[in-house]
N, C-alpha and C positions, 0 to 999 in steps of 0.2 A: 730220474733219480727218485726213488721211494723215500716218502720221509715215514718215521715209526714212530710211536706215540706208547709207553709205558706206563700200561694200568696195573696197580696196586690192590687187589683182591682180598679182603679181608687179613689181609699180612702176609699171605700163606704162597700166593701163587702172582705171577706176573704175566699178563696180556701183552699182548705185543700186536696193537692194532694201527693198520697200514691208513693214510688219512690220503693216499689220492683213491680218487674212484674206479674203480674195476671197469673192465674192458666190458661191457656188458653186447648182448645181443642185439641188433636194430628192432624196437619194435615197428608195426604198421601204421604209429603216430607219428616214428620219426621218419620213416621212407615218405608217406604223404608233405608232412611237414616242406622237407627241403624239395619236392616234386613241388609243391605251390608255387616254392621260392624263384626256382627256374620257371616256370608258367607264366610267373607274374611280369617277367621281362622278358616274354616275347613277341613277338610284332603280330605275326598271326596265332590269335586264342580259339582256334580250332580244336573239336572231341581229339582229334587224330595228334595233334600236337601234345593236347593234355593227357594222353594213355602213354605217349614217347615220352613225357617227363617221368610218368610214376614207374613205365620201365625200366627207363634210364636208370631210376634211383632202387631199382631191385635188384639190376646185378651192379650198380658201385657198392650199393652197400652187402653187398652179400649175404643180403637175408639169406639166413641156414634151410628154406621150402619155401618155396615159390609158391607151390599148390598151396602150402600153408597160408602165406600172405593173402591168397584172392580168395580164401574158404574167410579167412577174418574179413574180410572187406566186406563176402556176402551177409555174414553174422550180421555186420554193424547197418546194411542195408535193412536187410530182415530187420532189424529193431524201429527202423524206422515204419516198415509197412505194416509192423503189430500194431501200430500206437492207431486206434480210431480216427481221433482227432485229425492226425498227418493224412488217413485215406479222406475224410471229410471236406478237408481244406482244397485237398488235390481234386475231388471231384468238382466240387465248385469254382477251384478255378481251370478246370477241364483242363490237367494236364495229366502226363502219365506221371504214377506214382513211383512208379519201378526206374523211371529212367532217371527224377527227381533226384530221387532217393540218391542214386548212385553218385552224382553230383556233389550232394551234401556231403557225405562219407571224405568227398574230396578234399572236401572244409574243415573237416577236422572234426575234432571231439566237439570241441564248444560249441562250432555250428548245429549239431545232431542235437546237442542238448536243448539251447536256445529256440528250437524247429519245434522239439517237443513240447519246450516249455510256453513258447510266445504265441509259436504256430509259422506259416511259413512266409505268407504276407508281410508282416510287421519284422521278421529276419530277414529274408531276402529283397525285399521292396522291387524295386524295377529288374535286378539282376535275375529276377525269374524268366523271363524271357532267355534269357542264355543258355538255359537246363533245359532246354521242352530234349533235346534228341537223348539217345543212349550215350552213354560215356564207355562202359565196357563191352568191348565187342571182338569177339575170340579171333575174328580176320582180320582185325586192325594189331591186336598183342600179336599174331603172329608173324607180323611183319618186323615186330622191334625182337624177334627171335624169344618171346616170355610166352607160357603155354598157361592159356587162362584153362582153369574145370573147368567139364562141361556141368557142371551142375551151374554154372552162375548163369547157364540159357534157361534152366527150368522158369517155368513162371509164377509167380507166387499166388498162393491158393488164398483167396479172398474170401 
């Protein structure tokens, strides 16, 4: 049931503005988001299980491009291997950046920011050990039936 709300315009004109929220798009913070939520309750926390939760949650939610979706995941990867510091941190603790990287993205916004901001250490503490492998990888999405770009195999130019 829509409730309506009538606004008064300098005397002249009436608005008629709708006060529930519109059906809006999923974005790639809310497909991640609830792909965490299932991750986080399941028994084996395997790459293979956490690429079945964020596929899982790319055709329920019906993201409108797929390819869209993993062109935004590489973006917000990329962001992370612009940042010096993030290449800096990774070399010194001799992990791969690229696979890191992908990881974080996993974490959400705030985690990429905090990565940037604190570094990766002091955000991720011990749970870096968990990230050393690849998270996306085109033969594992193609098993949950989701067609990863092949640009997310390129490798980032350092």
């Amino acid at each position: 049931m829509s409730k309506e709300v009538t606004h008064e315009v300098k005397g002249k004109v009436d608005i008629i503005v709708s006060t529930q929220p519109s059906k809006c798009p999923p974005t790639i913070w809310t497909v991640l988001r609830k792909a965490r939520t299932i991750f986080k309750v399941q028994i084996a926390k395997t790459n293979v299980v956490k690429m079945q939760c964020i596929c899982d949650q790319i055709r329920s939610e019906d993201f409108p491009d797929r390819e869209k979706f993993w062109l935004l995941y590489k973006k917000h990867t990329k962001r992370l291997l612009d940042s010096m510091r993030y290449q800096e941190d990774c070399k010194a603790l001799d992990i791969s950046a690229k696979n890191l990287a992908e990881h974080i993205v996993f974490l959400g916004s705030t985690t990429i920011l905090e990565v940037l901001d604190k570094g990766i250490k002091s955000t991720l503490g011990e749970d870096l050990a968990l990230y050393v492998d690849r998270l996306i990888d085109p033969k594992i999405a193609e098993c949950f039936q989701t067609e990863v770009p092949s640009v997310l195999n390129e490798s980032p130019v350092l």
